[in-house]
C-alpha positions in Angstrom: -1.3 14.9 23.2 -1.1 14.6 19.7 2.9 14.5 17.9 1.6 15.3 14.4 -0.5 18.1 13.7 -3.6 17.4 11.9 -5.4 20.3 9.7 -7.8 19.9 6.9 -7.1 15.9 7.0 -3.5 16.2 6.1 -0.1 15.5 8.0 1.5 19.4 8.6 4.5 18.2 11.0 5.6 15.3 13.1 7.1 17.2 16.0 9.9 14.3 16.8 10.5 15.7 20.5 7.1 15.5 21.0 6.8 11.5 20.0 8.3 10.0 23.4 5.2 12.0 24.8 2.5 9.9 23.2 1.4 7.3 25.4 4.8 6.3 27.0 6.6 7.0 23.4 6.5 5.4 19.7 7.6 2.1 19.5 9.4 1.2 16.1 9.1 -2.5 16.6 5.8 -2.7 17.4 5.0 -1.0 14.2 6.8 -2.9 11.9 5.8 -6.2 13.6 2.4 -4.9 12.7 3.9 -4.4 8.8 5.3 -8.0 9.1 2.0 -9.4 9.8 -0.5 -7.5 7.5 2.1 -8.2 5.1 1.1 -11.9 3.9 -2.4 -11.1 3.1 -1.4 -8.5 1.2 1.0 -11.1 -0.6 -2.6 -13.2 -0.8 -4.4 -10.2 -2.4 -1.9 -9.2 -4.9 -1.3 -12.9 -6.1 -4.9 -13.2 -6.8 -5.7 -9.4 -7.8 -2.4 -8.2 -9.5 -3.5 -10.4 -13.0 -6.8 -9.2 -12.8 -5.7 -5.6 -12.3 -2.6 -5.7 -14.4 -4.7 -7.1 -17.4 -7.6 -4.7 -17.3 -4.5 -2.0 -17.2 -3.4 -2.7 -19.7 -6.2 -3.6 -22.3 -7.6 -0.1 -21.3 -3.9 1.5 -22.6 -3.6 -1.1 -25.2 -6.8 -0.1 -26.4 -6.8 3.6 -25.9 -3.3 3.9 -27.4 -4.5 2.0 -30.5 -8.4 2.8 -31.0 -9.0 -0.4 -29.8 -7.0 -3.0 -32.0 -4.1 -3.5 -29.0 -6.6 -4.1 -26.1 -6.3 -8.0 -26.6 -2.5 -7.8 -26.7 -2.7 -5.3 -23.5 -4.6 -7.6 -21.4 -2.2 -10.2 -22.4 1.0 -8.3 -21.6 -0.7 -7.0 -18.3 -2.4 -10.3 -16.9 1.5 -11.7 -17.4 3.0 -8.6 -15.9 0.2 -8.4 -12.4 1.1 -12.2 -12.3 4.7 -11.6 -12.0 4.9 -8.9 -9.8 1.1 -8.9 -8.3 2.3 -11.2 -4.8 5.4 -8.6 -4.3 3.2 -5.3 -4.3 0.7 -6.6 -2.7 2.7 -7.8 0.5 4.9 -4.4 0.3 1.3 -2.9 0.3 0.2 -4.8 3.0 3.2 -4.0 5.1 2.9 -0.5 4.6 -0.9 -0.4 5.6 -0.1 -2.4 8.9 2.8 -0.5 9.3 0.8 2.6 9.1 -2.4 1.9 11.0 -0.1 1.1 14.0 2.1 4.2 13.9 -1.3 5.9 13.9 -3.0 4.5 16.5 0.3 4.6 18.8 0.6 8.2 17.7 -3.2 9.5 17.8 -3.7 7.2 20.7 
C-alpha cells in the first residue's frame, strides 16, 4: 500500500491515516538519522563546490548586469560568498536528500 498518491511523477496527497499502514508505519527517527548521516558529505561537497559555484554565479550576473566589465568583481564577490556559506548549504542539502530518500523508501516500500 502506497500513503502518498503518485500521478504524473508528482506528490497529490500524503494520506496521514494511511502512514502507520506502510510496512509497520513511518518512522521519524529513522529518517532523520538518515538526514544526520548524509549530512557531512554534503558539508564536504559544499565546502569544496560552494566557491566554485558561487563565483561562476556571480561573474555570469556581474557580467550580464554590466556587459561584461563586472564579471571579474562578480566572481570575486561570489567565490568569497560560496566560501562562506558553501559547507552550511551543502550539509542542510545533504540532510534533506538523506532525509528524503529514507521517508521514500519507508513510504513506497
Amino acid at each position: 500500500m502506497n500513503a502518498i498518491a503518485i500521478q504524473n511523477d508528482t506528490f497529490l496527497t500524503i494520506n496521514t491515516d494511511e502512514l502507520a499502514l506502510v510496512a509497520g508505519g513511518f518512522d521519524m527517527g529513522h529518517a532523520v538519522q538518515a538526514g544526520n548521516a548524509a549530512a557531512p558529505a554534503g558539508a564536504e561537497a559544499g565546502k569544496n563546490l560552494g566557491p566554485l559555484v558561487g563565483g561562476l554565479g556571480g561573474a555570469a550576473i556581474g557580467g550580464l548586469s554590466s556587459g561584461g566589465v563586472g564579471a571579474a568583481a562578480g566572481f570575486a564577490g561570489g567565490y568569497a560568498a560560496g566560501s562562506k556559506y558553501g559547507e552550511g548549504v551543502g550539509r542542510g542539502v545533504g540532510f534533506l536528500g538523506g532525509f528524503a530518500s529514507d521517508a521514500y523508501h519507508q513510504v513506497a516500500g
